[in-house]
N, C-alpha and C positions, 0 to 999 in steps of 0.2 A: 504494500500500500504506500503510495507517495503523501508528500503533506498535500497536496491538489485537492487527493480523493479523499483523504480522513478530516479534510477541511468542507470541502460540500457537502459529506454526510452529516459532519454537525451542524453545521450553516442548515439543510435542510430538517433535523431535528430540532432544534433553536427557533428556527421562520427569524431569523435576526434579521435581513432586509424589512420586515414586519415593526421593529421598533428603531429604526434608524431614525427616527421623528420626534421620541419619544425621551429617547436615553441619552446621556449626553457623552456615555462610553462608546468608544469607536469597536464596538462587537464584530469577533470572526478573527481570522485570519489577521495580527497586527503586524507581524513581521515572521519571513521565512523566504525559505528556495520552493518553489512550487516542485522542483520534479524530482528533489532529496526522499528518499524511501525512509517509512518509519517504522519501528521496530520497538522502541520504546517510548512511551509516554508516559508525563508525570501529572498532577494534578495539584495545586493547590490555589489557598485562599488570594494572595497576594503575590504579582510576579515584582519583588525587592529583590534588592541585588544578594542577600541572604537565599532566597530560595535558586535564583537562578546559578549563583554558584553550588548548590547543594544538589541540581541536579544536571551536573557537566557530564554527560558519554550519555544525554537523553537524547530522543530525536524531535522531539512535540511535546510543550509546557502549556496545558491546558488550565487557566486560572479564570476566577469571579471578578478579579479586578487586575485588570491589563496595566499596560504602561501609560497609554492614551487615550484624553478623556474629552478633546475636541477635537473638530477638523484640522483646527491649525495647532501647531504643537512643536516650538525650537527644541534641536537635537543639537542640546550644550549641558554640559556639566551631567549631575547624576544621570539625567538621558540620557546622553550620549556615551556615558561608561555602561549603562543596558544595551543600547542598540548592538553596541561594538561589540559585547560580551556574547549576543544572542548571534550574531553576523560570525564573528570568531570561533565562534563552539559551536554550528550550523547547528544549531538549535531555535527552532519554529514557536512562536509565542501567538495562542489562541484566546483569545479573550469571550466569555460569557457572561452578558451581567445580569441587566432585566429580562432578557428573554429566559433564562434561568429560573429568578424571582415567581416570572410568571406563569412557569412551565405546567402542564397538568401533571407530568411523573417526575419530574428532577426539581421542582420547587423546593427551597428548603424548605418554607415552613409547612410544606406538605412531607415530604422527609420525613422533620422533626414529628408532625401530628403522628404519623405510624409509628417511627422509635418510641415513642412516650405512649403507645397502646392508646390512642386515642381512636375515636372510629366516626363514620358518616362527614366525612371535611365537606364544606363547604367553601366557596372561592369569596371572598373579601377585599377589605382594602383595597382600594379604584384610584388608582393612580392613571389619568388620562385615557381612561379605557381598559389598563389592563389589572388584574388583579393578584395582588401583592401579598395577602394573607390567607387565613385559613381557620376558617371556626369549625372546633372536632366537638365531640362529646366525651365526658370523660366519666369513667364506674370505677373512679379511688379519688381519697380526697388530697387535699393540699399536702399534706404531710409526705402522702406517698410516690408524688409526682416531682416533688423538692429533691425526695432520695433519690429518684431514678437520673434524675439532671446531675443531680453532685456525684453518682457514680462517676461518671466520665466528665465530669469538668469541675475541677478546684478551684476555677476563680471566678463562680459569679459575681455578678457586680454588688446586685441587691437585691432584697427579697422583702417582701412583707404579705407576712401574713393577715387577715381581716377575719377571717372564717377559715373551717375546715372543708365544708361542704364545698366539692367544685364539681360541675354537671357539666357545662359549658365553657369551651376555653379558645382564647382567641390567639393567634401565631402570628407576628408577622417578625420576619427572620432580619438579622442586623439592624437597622435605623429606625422603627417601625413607629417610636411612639406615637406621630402625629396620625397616626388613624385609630387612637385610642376612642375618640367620643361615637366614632362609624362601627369601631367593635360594641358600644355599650348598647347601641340602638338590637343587637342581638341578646339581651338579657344575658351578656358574660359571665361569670365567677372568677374567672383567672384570666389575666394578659399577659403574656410570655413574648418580651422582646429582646432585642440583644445588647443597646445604648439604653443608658439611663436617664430620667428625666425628671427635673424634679417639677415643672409644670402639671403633671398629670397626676403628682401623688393626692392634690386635696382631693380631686373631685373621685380618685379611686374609693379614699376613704369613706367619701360622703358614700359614694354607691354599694362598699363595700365588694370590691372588687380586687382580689390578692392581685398580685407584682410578682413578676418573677424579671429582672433583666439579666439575662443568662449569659451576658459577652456577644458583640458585634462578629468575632470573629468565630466561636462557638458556633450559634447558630447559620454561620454563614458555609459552614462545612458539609450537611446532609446534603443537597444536590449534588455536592460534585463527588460524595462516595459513592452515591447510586450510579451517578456517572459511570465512576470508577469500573463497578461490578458490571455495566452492561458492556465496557469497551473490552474487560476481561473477557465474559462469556460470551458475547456475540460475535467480537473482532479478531479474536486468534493474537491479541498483541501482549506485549508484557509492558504492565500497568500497575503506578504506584503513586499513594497520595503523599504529598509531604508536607509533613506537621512544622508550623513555623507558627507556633500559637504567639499572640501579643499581648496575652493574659488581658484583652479590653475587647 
C-alpha cells in the first residue's frame, strides 16, 4: 500500500472534503511522498516534535491534531524543524480532527460512551451542523463510572460529585464544555468533558449535574485506538499508538 492509497481510504472514511468549511485544521494528507509504500503506521494524539521523533523507521503518522491549522501557514522555526524532520525521515503526517469528533464509529466521545459500558448514544453537541457529543445511558452510579475512568487515567483534572444516581450522561471529548447548557436541555446527570471550566460549575450545581473533566488529551484518544484496531484487522499493516500523555 502507498501513502496515495492509505490516504484516500481515510480521506474516504473521514468524508474530510465534507468539513473543509467547517474546521479550521487542514484535514488528510499534510505532508508526505505520495508513491513511498507503507508498512508501518503510528497513531497518536499530537504530531510534537516528541512524538515525531519517537516514531523514526515509521512510514504514516496518523494524528487528531496535525501540524497545520490554516490555509496559510510560514514554515520557520519549530515548523520548519517538523516539516524537515517528516521530509528527512520520509515519514507521511495525516491529520484527522472534526471529521473524527464527528464520526458515527471513530468519534471519541462515542469510543469513550462504549468503554465506560454506557448504551443507546445518541448524536449531540451541533457545532455548525455537525455533531460533537454523545448522550449514553448509564445502569451504575457516579461512584462507579469515576473508578472505571481512574482505572486508566491518573490525572483527571476535576471531578465533582452532586448525587450518586447517574441515568443519563452526556460526552463530549477534549474542549467540550461550551455545549454544557445543549447537554442539560437532555435531562443529564453527569457531563464528562476533557478541559475544565469553571463557568459551568454554578449552574451544574444548581441543576445538580456531577463533573467529571477527564483531560483534553484523555478523552481525545478513543477514536484513534478504534482506528488503530481497524487498520490492524482490516489493513494487513503493522500499527501502533503512541502514548505522549500531557497529563491536561
Amino acid at each position: 500500500m502507498t501513502v496515495k492509497e492509505l490516504s484516500l481510504h481515510l480521506d474516504e472514511i473521514f468524508k474530510v472534503n465534507d468539513h473543509k468549511d467547517i474546521d479550521k485544521s487542514l484535514n488528510g494528507l499534510q505532508v508526505g511522498n505520495l508513491e513511498l509504500e507503507v508498512k508501518k503506521v503510528a497513531l497518536a494524539v499530537d504530531a510534537s516534535m516528541a512524538t515525531l521523533r519517537e516514531v523514526k523507521g515509521y512510514d504514516f503518522l496518523i494524528t487528531h491534531h496535525g501540524i497545520f491549522w490554516s490555509k496559510s501557514y510560514k514554515i520557520i522555526a519549530g515548523m520548519y524543524d517538523k516539516v524537515k524532520w517528516l521530509i528527512n525521515n520520509d515519514l507521511s503526517l495525516y491529520c484527522v480532527h472534526l471529521p473524527m469528533d464527528a464520526h458515527t464509529i471513530y468519534s471519541h466521545s462515542r469510543v469513550l460512551s462504549d468503554f465506560l459500558g454506557f448504551h443507546n448514544p445518541i448524536p449531540f453537541a451541533n457545532y455548525k451542523g455537525i455533531n460533537l457529543g454523545i448522550i449514553s445511558i448509564a445502569e451504575f452510579g457516579f461512584s462507579e463510572i469515576l473508578k472505571r475512568i481512574e482505572a486508566h487515567n491518573k490525572h483527571i483534572l476535576f471531578y465533582k460529585k452532586f448525587k450518586e444516581y447517574v441515568s443519563r450522561v452526556a460526552i463530549v471529548s477534549g474542549s467540550g464544555y461550551s455545549f454544557f447548557e445543549e447537554a442539560l436541555e437532555y435531562d443529564i446527570d453527569l457531563f464528562i468533558t476533557g478541559d475544565t471550566s469553571h463557568q459551568i460549575y454554578s449552574l451544574a450545581e444548581e441543576r445538580g449535574v456531577n463533573l467529571i473533566f477527564a483531560g483534553h488529551y484523555f478523552t481525545e484518544t478513543f477514536g484513534l485506538l478504534k482506528l488503530m484496531e481497524y487498520l490492524k484487522n482490516q489493513r494487513g499493516l503493522e500499527v501502533d499508538f503512541i502514548l505522549q500523555d500531557t497529563n491536561l
